[in-house]
N, CA, C and O atoms as CSV, one atom per row, in Angstrom:
chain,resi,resn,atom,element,x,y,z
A,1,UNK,N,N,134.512,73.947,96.070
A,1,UNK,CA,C,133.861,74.817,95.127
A,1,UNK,C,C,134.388,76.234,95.310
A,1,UNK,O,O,134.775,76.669,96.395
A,2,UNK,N,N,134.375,76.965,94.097
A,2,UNK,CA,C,134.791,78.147,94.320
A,2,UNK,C,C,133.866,79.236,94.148
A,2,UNK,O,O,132.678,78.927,94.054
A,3,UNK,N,N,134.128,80.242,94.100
A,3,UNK,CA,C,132.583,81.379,94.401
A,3,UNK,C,C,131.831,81.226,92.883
A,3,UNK,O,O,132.532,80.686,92.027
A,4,UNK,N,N,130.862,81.528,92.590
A,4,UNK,CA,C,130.143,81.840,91.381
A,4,UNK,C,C,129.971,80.326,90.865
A,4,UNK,O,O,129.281,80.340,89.846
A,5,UNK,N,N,130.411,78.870,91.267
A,5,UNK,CA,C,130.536,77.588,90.573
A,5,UNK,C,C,128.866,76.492,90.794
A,5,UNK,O,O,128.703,75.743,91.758
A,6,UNK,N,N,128.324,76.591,90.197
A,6,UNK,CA,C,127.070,76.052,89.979
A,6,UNK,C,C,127.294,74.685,89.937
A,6,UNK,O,O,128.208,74.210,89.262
A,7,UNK,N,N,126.247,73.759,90.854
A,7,UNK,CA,C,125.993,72.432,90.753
A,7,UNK,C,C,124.367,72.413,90.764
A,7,UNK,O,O,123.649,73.066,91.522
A,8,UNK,N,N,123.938,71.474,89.705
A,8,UNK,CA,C,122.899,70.952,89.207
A,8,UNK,C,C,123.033,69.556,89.641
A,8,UNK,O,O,124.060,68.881,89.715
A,9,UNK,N,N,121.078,69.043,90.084
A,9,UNK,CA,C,121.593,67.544,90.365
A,9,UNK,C,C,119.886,67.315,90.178
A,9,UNK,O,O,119.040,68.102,89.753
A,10,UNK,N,N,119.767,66.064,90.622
A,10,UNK,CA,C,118.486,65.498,90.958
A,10,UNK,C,C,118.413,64.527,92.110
A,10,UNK,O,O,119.347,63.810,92.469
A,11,UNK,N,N,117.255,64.571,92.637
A,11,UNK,CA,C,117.386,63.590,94.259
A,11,UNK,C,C,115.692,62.561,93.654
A,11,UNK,O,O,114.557,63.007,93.485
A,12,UNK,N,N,116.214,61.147,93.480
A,12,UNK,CA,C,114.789,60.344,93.668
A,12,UNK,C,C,114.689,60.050,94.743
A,12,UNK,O,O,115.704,59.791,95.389
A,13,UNK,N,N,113.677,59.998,95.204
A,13,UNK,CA,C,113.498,58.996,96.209
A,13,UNK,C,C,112.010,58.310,95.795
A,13,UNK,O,O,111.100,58.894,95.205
A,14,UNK,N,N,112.013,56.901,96.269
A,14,UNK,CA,C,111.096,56.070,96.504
A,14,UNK,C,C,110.602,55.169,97.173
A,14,UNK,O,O,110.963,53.993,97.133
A,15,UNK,N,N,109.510,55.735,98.026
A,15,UNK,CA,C,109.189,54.975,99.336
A,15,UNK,C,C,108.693,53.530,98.858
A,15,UNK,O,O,108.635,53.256,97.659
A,16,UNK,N,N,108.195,52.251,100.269
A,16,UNK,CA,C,107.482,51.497,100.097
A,16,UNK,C,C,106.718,51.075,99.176
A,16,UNK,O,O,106.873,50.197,98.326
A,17,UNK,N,N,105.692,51.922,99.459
A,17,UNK,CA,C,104.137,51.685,98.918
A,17,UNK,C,C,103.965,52.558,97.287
A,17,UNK,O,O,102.971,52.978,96.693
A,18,UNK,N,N,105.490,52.572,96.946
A,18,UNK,CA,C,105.557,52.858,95.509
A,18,UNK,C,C,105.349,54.164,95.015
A,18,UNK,O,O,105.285,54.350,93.800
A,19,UNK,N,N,105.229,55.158,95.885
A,19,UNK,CA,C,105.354,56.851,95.479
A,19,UNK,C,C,106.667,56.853,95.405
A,19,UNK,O,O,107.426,55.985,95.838
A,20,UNK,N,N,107.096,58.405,94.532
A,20,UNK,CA,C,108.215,58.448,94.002
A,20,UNK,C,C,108.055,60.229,94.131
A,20,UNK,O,O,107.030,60.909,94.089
A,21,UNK,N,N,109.060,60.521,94.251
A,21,UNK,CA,C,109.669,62.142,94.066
A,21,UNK,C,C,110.728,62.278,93.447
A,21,UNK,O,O,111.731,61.568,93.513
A,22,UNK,N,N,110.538,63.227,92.802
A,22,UNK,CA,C,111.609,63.735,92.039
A,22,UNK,C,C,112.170,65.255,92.522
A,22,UNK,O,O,111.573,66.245,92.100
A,23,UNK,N,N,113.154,65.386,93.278
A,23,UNK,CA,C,113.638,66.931,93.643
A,23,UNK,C,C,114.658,67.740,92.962
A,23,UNK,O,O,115.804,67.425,93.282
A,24,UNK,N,N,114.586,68.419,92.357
A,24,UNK,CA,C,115.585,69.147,91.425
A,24,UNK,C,C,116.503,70.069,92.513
A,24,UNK,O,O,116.068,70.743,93.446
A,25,UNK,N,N,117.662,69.915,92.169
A,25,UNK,CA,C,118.617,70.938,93.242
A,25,UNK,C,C,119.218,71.359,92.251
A,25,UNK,O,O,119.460,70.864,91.150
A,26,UNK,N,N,119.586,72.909,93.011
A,26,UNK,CA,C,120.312,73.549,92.454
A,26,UNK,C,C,121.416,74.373,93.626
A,26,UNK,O,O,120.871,75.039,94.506
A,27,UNK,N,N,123.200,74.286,93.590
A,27,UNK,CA,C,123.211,74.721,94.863
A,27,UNK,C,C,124.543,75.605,93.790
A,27,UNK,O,O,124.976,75.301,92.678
A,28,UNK,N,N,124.895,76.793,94.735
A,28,UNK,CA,C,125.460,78.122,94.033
A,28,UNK,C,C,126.201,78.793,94.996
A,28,UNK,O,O,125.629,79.267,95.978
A,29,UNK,N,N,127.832,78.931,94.788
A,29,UNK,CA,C,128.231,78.924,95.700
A,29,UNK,C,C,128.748,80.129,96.162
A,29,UNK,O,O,129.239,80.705,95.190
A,30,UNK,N,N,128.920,81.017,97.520
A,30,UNK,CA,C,128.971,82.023,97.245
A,30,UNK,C,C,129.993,82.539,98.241
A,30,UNK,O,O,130.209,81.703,99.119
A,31,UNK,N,N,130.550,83.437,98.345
A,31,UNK,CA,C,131.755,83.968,99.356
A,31,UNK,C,C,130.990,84.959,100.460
A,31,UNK,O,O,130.456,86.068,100.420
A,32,UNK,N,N,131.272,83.796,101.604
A,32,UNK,CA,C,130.224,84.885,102.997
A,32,UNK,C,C,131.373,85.539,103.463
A,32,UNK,O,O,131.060,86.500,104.165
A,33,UNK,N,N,132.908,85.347,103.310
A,33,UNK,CA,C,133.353,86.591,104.227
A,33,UNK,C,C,133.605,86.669,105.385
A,33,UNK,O,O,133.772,87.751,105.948
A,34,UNK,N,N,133.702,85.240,106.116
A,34,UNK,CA,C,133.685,85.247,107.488
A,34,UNK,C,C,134.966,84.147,107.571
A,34,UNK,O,O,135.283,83.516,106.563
A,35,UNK,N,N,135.592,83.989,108.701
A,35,UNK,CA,C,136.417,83.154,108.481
A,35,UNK,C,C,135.847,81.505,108.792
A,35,UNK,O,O,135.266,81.151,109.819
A,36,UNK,N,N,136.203,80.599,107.561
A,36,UNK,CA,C,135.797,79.683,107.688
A,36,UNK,C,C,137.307,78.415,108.115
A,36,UNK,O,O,138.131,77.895,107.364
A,37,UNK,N,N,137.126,78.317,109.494
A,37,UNK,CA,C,138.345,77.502,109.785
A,37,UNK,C,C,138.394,76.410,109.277
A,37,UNK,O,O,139.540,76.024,109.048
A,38,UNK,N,N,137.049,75.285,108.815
A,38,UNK,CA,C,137.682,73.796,108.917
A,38,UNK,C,C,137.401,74.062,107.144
A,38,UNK,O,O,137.758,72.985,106.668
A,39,UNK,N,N,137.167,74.520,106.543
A,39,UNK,CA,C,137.334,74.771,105.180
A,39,UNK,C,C,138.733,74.713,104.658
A,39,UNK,O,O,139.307,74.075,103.776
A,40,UNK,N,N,139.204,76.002,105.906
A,40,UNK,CA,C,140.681,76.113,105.095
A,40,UNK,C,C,141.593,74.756,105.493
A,40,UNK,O,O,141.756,74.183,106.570
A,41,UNK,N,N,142.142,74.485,104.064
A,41,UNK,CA,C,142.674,72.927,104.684
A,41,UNK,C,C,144.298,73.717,105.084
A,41,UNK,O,O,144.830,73.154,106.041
A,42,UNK,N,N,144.877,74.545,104.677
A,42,UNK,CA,C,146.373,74.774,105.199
A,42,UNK,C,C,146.445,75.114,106.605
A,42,UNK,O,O,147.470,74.882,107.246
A,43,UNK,N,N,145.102,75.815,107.287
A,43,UNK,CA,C,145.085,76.383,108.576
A,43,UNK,C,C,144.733,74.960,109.778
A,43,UNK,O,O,144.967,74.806,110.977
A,44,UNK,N,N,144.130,74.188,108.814
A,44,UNK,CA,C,143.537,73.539,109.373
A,44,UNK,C,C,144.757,72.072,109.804
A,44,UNK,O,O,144.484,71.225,110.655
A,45,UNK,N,N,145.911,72.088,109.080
A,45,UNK,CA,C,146.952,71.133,108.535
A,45,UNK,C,C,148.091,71.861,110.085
A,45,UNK,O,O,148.450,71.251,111.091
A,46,UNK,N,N,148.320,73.043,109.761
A,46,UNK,CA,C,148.866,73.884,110.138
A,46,UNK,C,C,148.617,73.811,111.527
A,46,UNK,O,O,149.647,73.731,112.197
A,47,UNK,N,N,147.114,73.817,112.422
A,47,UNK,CA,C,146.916,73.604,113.576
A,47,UNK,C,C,147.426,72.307,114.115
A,47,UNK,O,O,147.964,72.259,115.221
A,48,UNK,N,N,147.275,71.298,113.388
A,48,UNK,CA,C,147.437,69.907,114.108
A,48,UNK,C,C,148.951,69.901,113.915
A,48,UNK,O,O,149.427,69.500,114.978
A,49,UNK,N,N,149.727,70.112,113.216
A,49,UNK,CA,C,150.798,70.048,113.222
A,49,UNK,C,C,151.827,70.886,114.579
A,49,UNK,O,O,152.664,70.396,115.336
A,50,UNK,N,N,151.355,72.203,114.459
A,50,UNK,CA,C,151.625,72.602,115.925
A,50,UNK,C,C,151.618,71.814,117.200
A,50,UNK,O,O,152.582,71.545,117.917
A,51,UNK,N,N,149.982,71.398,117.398
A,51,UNK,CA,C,149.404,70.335,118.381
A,51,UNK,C,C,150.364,69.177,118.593
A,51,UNK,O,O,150.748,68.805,119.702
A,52,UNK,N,N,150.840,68.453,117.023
A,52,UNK,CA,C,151.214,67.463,117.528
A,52,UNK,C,C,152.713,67.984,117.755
A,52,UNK,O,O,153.236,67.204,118.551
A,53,UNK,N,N,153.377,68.722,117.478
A,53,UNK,CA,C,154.856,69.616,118.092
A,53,UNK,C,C,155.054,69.643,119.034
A,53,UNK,O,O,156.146,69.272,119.463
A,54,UNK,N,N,153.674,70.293,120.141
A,54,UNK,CA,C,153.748,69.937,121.153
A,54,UNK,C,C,153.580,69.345,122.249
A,54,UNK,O,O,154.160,69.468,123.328
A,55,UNK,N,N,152.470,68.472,121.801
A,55,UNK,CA,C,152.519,67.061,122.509
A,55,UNK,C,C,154.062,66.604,122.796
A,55,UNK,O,O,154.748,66.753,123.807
A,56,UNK,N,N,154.407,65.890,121.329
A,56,UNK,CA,C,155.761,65.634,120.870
A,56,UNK,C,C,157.231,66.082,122.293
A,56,UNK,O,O,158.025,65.439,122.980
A,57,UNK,N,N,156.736,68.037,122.004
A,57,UNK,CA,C,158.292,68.244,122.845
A,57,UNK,C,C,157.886,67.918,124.433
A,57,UNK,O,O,158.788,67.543,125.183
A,58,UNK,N,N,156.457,68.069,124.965
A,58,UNK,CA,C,156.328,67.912,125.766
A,58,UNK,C,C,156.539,66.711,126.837
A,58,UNK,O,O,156.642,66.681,128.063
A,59,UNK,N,N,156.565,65.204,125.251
A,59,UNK,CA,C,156.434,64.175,126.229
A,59,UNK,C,C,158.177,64.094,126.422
A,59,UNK,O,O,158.563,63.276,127.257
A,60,UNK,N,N,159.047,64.760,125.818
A,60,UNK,CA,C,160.063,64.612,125.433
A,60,UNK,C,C,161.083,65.128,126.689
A,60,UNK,O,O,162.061,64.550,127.161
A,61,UNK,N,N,160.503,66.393,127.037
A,61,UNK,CA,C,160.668,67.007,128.360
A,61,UNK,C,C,160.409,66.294,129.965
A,61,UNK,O,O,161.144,66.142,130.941
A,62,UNK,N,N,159.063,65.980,129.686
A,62,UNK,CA,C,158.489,65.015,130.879
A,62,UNK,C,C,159.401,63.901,131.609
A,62,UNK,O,O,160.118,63.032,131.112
A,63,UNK,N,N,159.189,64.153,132.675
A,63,UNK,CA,C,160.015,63.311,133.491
A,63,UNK,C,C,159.736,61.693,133.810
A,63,UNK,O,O,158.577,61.352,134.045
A,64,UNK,N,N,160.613,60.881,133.816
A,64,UNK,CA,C,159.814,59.188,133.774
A,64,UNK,C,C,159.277,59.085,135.248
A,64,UNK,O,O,159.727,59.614,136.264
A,65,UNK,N,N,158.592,58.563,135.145
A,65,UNK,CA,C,157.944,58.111,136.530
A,65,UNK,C,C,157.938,56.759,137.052
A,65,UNK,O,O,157.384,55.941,136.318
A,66,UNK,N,N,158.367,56.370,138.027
A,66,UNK,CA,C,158.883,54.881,138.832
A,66,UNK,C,C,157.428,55.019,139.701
A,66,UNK,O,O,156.677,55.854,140.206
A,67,UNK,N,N,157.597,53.650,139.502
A,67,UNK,CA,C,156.198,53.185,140.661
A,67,UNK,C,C,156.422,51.911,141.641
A,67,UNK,O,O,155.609,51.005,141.452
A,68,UNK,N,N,157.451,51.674,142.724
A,68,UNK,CA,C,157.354,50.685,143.684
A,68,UNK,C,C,155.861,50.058,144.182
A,68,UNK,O,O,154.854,50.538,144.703
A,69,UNK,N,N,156.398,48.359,143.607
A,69,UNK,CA,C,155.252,47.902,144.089
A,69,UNK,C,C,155.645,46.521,144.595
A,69,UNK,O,O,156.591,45.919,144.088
A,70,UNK,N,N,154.980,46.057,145.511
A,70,UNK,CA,C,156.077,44.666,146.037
A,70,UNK,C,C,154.780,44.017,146.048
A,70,UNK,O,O,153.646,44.358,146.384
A,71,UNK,N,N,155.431,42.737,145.465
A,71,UNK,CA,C,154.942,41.424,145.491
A,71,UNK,C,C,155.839,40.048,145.847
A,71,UNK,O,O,156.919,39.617,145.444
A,72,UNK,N,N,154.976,39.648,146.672
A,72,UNK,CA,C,155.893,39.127,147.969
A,72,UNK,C,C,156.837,39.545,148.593
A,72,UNK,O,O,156.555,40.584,149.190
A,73,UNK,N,N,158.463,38.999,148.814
A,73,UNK,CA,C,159.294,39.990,149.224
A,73,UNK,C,C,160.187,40.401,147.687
A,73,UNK,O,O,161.397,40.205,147.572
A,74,UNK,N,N,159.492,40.873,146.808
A,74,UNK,CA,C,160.557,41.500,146.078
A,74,UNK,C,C,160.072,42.751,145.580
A,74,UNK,O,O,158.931,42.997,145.972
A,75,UNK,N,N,160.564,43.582,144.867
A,75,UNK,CA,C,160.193,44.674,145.019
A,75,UNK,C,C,160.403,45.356,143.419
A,75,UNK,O,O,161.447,45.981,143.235
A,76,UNK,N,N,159.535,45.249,142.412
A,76,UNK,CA,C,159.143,45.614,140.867
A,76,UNK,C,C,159.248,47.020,140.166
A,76,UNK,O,O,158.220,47.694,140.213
A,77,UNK,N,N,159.983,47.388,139.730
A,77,UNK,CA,C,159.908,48.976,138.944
A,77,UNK,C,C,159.107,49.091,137.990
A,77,UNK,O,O,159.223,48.230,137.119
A,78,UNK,N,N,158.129,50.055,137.809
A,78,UNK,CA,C,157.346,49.871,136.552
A,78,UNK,C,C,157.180,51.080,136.587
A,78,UNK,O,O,156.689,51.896,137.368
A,79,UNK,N,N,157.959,51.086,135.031
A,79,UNK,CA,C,158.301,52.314,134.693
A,79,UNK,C,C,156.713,53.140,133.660
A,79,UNK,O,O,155.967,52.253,133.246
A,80,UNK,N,N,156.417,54.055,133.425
A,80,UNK,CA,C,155.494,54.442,132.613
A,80,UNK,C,C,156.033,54.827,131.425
A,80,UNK,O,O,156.986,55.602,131.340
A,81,UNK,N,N,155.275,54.151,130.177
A,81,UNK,CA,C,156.092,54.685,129.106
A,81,UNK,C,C,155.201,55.691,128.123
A,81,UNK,O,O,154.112,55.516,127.576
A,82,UNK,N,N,156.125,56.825,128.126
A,82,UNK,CA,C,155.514,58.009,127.532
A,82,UNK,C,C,156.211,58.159,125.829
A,82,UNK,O,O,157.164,57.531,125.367
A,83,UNK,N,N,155.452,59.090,125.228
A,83,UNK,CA,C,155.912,58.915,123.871
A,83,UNK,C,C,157.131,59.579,123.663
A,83,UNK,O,O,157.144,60.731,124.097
A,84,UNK,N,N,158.060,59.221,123.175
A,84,UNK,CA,C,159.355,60.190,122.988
A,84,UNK,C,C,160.419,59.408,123.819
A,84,UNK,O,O,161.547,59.232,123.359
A,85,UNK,N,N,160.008,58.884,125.194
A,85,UNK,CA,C,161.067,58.182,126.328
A,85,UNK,C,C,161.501,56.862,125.453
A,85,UNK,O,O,160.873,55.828,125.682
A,86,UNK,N,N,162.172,56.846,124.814
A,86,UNK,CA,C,162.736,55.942,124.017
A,86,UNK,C,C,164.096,55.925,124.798
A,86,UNK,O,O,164.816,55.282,124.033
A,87,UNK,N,N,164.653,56.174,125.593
A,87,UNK,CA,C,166.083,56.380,126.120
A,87,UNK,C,C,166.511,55.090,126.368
A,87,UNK,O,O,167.643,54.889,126.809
């Protein structure tokens, strides 16, 4: 919605025992002036995209990690796989 844009509606409700309401809304929209982060969808697009940038370069950077583990006498590499270690 944009500033000055009027919505009209109606709300029934009807319980159980057969009462009924009728609520008239009226909602009017208005510019508070403050910064509204999850409103804005470009800032909001804009953050996660960063986020996931650097997840991304980070796992990309990260070093693989080996883990010796023996079962019986032989001896198993298990490697950890991080996102990006595609090598």
């Amino acid at each position: 919605m944009q500033e000055n844009m009027i919505v009209l509606g109606t709300i029934h409700l009807e319980s159980f025992n057969g009462e009924q309401w009728v609520i008239d809304v009226e909602l009017k929209a208005t510019d508070r002036g403050d910064l509204d982060v999850l409103g804005n969808q470009a800032l909001v697009l804009c953050i996660f995209f960063l986020v996931f940038a650097a997840w991304f370069a980070m796992s990309l950077v990260s070093k693989e990690k080996i883990v010796e583990t023996q079962s019986g006498n032989q001896f198993e590499s298990v490697e950890e796989f991080f996102p990006g270690s595609h090598r």
